[in-house]
GUKE-962912 format. One line per 3 residues: number of its first residue (from 0); their letters; for each residue x, y, z of N, C-alpha, C, O. Coordinates in nm, 3 decimals, always signed. Layout:
NUM> A> X,Y,Z,X,Y,Z,X,Y,Z,X,Y,Z | ...;
END
This chain:
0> XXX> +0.083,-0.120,+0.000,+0.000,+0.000,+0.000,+0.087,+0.126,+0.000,+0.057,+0.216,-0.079 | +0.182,+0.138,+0.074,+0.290,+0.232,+0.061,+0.377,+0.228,-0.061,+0.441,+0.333,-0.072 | +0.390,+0.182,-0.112,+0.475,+0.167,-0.265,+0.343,+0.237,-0.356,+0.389,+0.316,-0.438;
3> XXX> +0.178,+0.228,-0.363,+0.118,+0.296,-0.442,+0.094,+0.408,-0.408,+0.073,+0.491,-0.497 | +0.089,+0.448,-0.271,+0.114,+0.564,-0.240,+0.188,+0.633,-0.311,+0.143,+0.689,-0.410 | +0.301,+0.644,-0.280,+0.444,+0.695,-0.301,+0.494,+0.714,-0.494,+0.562,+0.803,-0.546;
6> XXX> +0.438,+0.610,-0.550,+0.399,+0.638,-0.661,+0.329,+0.702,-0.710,+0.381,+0.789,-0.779 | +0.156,+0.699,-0.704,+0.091,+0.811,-0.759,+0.137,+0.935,-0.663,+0.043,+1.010,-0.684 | +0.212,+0.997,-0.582,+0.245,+1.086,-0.533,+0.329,+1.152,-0.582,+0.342,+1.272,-0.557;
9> XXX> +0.416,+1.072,-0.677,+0.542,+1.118,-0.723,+0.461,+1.154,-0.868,+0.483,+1.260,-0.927 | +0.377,+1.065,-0.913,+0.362,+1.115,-1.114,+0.274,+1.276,-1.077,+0.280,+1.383,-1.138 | +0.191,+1.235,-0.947,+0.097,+1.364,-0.962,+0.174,+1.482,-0.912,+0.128,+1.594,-0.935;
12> XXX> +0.296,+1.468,-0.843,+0.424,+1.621,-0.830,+0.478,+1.651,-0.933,+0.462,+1.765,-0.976 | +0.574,+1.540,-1.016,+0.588,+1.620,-1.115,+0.484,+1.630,-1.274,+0.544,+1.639,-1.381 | +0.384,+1.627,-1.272,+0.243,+1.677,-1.320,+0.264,+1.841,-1.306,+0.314,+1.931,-1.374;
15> XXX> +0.184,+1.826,-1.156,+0.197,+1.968,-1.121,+0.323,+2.072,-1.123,+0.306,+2.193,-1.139 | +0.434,+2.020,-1.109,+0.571,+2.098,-1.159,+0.606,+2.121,-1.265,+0.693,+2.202,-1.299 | +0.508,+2.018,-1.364,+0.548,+2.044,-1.499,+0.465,+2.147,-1.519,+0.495,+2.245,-1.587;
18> XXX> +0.362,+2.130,-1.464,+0.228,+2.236,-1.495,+0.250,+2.341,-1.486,+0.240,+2.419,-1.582 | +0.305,+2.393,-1.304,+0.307,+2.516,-1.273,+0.470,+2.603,-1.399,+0.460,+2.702,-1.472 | +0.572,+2.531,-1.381,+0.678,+2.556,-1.458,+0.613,+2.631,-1.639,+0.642,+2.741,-1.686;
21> XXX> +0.534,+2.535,-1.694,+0.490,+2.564,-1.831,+0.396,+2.700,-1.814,+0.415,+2.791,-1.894 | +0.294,+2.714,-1.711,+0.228,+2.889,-1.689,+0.344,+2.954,-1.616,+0.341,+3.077,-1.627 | +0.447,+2.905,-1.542,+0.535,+3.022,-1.554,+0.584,+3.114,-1.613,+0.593,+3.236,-1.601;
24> XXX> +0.628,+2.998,-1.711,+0.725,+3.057,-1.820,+0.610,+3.134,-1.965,+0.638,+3.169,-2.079 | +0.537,+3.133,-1.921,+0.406,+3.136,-2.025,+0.396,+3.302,-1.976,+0.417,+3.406,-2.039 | +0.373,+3.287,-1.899,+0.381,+3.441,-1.778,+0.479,+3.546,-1.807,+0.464,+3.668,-1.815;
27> XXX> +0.617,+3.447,-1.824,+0.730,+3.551,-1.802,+0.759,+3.576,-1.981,+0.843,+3.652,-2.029 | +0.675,+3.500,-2.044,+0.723,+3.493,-2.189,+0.624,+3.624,-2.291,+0.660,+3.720,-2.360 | +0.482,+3.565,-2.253,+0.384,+3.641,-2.308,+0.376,+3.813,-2.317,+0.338,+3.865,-2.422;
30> XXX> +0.413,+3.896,-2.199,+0.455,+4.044,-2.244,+0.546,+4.076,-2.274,+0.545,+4.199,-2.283 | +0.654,+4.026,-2.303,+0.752,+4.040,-2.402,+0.775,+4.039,-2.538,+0.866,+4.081,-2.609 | +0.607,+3.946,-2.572,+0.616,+3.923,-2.690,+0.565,+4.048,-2.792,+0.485,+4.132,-2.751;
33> XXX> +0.622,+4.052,-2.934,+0.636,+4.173,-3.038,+0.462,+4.173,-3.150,+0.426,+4.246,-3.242 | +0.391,+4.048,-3.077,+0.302,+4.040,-3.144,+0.168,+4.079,-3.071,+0.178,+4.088,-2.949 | +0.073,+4.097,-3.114,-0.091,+4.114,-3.103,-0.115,+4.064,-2.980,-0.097,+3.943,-2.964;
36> XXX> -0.155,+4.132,-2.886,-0.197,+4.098,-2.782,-0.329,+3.953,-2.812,-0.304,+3.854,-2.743 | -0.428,+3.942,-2.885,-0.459,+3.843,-2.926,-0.403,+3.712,-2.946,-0.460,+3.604,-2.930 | -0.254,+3.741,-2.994,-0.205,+3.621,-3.064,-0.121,+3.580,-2.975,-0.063,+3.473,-2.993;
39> XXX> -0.095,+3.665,-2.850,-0.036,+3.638,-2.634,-0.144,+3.494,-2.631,-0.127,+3.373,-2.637 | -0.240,+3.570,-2.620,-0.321,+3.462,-2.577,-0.350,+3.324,-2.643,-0.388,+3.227,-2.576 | -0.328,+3.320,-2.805,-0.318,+3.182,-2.891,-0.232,+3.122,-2.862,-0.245,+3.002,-2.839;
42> XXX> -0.045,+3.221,-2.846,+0.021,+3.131,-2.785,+0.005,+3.062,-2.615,+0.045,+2.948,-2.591 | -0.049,+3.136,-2.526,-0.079,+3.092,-2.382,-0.157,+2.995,-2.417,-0.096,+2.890,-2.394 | -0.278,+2.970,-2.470,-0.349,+2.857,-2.499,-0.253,+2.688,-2.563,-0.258,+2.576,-2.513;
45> XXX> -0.173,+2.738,-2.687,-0.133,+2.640,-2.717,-0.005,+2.576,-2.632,+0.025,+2.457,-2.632 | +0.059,+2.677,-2.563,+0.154,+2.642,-2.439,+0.070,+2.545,-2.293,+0.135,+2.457,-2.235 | -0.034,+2.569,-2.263,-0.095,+2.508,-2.190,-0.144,+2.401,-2.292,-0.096,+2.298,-2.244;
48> XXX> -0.210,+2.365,-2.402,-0.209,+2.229,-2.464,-0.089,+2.134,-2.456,-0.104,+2.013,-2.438 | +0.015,+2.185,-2.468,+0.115,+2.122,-2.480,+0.156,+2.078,-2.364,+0.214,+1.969,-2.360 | +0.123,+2.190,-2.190,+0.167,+2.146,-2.083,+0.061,+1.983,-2.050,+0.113,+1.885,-1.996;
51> XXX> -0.045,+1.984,-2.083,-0.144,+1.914,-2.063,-0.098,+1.773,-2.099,-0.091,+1.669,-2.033 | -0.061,+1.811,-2.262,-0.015,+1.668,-2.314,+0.133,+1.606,-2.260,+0.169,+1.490,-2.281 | +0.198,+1.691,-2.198,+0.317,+1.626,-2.128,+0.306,+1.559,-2.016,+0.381,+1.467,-1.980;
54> XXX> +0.188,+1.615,-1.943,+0.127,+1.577,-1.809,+0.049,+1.432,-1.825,+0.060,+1.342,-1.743 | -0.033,+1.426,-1.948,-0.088,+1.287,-1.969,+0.014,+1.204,-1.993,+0.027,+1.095,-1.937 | +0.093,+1.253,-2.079,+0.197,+1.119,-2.158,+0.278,+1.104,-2.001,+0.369,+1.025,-2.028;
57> XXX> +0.290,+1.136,-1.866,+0.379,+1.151,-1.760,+0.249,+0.989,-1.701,+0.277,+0.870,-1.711 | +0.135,+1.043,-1.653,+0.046,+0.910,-1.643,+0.047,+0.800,-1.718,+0.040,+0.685,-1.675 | +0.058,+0.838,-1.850,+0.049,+0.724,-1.947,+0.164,+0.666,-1.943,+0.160,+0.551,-1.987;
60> XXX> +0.328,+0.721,-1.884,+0.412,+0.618,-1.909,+0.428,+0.550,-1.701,+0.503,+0.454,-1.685 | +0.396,+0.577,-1.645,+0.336,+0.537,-1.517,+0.273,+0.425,-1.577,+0.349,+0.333,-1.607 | +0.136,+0.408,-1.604,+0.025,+0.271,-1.642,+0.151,+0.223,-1.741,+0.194,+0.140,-1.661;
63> XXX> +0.202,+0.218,-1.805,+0.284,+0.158,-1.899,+0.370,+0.042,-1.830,+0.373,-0.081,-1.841 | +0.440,+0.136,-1.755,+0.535,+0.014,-1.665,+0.518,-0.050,-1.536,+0.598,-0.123,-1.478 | +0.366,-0.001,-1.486,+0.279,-0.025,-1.388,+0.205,-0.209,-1.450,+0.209,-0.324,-1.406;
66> XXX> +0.142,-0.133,-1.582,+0.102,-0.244,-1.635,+0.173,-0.371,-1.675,+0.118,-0.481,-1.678 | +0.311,-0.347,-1.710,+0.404,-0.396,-1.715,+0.515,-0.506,-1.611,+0.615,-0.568,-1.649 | +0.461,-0.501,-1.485,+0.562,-0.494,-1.400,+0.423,-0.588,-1.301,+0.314,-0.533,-1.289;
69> XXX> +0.447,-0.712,-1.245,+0.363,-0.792,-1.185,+0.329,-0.702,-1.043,+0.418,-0.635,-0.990 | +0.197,-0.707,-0.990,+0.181,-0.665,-0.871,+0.095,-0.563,-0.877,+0.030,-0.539,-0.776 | +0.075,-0.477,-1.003,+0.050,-0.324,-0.969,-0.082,-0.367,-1.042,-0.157,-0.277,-1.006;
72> XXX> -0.176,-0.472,-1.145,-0.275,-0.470,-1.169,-0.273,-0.462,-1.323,-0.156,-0.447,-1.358 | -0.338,-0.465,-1.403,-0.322,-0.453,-1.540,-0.463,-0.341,-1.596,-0.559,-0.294,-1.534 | -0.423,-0.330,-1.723,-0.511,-0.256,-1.774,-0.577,-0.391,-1.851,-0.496,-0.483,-1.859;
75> XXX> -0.716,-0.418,-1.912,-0.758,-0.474,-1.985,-0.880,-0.439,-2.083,-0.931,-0.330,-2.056 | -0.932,-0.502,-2.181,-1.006,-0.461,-2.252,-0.977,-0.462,-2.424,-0.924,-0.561,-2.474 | -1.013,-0.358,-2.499,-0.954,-0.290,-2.644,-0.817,-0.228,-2.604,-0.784,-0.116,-2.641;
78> XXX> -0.731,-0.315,-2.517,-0.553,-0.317,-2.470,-0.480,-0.400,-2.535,-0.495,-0.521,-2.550 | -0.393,-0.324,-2.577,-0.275,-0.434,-2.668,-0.138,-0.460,-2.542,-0.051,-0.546,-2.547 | -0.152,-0.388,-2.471,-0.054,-0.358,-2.415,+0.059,-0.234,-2.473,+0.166,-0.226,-2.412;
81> XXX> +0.045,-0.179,-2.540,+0.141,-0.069,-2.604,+0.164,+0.091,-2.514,+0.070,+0.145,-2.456 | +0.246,+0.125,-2.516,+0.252,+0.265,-2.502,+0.129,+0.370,-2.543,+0.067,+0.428,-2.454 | +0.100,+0.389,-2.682,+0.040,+0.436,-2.695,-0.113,+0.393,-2.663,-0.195,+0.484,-2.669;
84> XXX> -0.159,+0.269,-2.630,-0.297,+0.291,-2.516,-0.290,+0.308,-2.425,-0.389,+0.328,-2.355 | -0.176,+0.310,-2.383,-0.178,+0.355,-2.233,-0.198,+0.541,-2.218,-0.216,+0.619,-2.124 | -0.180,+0.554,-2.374,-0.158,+0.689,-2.398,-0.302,+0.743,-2.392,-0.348,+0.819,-2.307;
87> XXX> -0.357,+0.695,-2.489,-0.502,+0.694,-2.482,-0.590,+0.648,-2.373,-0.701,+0.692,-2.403 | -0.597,+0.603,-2.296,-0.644,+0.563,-2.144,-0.602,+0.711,-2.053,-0.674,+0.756,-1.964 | -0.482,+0.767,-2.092,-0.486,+0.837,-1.998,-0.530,+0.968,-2.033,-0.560,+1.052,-1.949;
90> XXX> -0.535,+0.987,-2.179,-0.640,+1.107,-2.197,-0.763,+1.070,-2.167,-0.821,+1.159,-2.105 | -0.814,+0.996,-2.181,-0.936,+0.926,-2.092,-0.938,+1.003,-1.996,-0.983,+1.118,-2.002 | -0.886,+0.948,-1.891,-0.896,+0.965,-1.743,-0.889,+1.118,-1.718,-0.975,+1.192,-1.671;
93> XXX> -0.732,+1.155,-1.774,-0.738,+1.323,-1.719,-0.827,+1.373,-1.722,-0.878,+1.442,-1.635 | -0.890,+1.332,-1.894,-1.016,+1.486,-1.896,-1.126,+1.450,-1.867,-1.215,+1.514,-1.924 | -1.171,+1.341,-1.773,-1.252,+1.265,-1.678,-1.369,+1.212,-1.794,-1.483,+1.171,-1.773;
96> XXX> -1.304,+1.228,-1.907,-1.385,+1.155,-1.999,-1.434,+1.048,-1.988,-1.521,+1.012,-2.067 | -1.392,+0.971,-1.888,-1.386,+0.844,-1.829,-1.363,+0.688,-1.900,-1.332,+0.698,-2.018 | -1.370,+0.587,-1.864,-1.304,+0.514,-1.948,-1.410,+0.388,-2.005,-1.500,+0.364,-1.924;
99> XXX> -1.413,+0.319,-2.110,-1.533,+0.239,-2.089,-1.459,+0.089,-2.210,-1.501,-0.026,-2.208 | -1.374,+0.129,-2.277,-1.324,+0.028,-2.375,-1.180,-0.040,-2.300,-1.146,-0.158,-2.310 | -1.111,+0.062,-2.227,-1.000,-0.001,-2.145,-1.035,-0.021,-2.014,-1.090,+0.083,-1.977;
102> XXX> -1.031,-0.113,-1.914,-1.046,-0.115,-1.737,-0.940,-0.134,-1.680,-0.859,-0.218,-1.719 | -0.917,-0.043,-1.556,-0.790,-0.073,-1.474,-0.867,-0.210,-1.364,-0.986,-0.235,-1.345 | -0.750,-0.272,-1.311,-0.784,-0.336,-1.256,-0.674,-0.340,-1.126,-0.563,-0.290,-1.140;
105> XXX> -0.714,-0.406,-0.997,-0.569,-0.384,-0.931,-0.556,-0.230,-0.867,-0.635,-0.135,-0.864 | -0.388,-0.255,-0.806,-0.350,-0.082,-0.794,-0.387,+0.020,-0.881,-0.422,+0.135,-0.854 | -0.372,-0.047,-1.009,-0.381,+0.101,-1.117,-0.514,+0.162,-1.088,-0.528,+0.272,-1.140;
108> XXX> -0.593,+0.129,-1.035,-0.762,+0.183,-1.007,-0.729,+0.255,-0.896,-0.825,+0.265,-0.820 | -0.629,+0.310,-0.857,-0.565,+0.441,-0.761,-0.559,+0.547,-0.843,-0.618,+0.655,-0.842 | -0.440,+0.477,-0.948,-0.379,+0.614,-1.044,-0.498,+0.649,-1.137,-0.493,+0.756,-1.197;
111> XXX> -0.586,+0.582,-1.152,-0.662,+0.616,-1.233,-0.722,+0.747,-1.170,-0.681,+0.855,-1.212 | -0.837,+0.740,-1.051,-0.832,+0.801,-0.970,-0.842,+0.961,-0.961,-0.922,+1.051,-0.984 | -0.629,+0.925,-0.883,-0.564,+1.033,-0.878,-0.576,+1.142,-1.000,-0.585,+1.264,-0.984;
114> XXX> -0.575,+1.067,-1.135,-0.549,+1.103,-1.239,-0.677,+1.154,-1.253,-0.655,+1.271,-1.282 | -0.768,+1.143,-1.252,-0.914,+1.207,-1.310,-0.899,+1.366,-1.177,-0.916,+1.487,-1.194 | -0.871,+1.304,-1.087,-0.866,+1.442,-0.994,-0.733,+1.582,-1.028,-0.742,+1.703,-1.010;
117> XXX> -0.608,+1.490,-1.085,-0.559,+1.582,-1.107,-0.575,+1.652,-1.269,-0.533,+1.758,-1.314 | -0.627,+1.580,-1.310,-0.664,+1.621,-1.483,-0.774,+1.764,-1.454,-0.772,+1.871,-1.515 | -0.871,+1.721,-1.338,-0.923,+1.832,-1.358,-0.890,+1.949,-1.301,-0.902,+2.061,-1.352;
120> XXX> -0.837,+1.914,-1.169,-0.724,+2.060,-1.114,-0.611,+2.179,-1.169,-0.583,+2.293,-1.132 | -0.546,+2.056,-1.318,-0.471,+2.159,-1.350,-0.580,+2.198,-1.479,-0.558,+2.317,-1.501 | -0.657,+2.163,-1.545,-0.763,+2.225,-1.660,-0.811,+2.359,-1.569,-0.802,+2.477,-1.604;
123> XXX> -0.860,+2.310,-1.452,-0.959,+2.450,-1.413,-0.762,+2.554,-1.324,-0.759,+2.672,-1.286 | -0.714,+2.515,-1.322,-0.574,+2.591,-1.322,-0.567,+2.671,-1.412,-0.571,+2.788,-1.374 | -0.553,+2.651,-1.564,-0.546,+2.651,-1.664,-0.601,+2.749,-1.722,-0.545,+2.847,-1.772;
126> XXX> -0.762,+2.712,-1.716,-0.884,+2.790,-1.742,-0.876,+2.979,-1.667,-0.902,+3.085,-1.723 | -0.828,+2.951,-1.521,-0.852,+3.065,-1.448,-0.679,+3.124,-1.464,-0.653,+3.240,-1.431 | -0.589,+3.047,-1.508,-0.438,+3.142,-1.563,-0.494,+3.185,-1.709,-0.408,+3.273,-1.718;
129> XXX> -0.542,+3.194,-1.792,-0.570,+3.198,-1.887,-0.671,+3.340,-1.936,-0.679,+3.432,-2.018 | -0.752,+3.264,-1.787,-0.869,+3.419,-1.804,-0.798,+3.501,-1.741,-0.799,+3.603,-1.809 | -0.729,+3.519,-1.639,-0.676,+3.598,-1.617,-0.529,+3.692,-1.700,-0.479,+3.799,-1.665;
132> XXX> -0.502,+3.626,-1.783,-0.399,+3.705,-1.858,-0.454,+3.777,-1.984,-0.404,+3.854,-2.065 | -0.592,+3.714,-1.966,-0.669,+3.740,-2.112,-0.733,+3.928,-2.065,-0.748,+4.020,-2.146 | -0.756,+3.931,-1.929,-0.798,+4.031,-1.857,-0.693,+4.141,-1.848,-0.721,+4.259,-1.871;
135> XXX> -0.556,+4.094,-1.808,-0.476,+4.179,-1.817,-0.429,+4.220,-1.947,-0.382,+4.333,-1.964 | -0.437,+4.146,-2.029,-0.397,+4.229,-2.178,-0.496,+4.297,-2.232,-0.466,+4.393,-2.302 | -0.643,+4.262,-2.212,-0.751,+4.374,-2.289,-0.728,+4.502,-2.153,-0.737,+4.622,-2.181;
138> XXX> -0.715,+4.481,-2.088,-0.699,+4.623,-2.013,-0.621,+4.698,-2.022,-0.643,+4.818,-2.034 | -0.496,+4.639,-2.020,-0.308,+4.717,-2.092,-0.364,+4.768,-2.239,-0.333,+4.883,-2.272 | -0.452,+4.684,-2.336,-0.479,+4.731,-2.484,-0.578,+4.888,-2.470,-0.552,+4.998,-2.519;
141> XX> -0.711,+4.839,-2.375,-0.783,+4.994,-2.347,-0.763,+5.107,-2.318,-0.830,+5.209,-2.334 | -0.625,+5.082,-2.254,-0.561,+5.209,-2.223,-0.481,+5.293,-2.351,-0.426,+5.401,-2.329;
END
């Protein structure tokens, strides 16, 4: 029980480190930039897509060698066992889309979980860094 602990504890820190790190730098990058305050915000959007998809593929290679590795439970179903369903399972989960063609079974029905809770923490993260920079640039523009 302490080994799954300690695991989903560790994918869901650096999640969130990857997370907070990618609106950092999103932060420190965006008023600097020489373009359209509009096109701040296309890039902030597609910088947070990208933080998102690093954060899934971080779960998805977790279930990978979870699934992989006796003890921790398997995934089953429309599963080949590959990387990339594990890839797809875990966009599943983050965006609490939920899952219905792959099943965890075992430990992994933790990370799964974890993963639907943190999928939606850093989206609504996301959502409210987002509106908020969107606020500060139409106001810097009105002036």
């Amino acid at each position: 029980m302490l080994a799954v602990f300690v695991i989903n504890t560790m994918v869901v820190a650096l999640s969130v480190v990857l997370h907070y790190e990618f609106l950092y730098r999103i932060t420190l990058y965006i008023p600097n930039m020489t373009i359209s305050h509009r096109y701040r915000i296309v890039f902030g959007v597609c910088g947070a897509l990208i933080a998102h998809a690093c954060e899934i593929w971080i779960f998805a290679i977790a279930y990978y060698f979870m699934h992989l590795t006796d003890g921790w439970g398997q995934l089953s179903g429309n599963f080949n066992g590959s990387l990339l369903d594990c890839g797809y399972f875990s966009f599943t989960v983050f965006t609490t889309l939920g899952f219905g063609d792959i099943e965890p079974s075992g430990d992994l029905r933790y990370l799964t979980g974890i993963e639907s809770l943190t999928g939606l923490v850093l989206i609504t993260w996301t959502a409210s860094f987002l509106y908020f920079e969107m606020q500060r640039h139409w106001r810097m523009t009105e002036k």
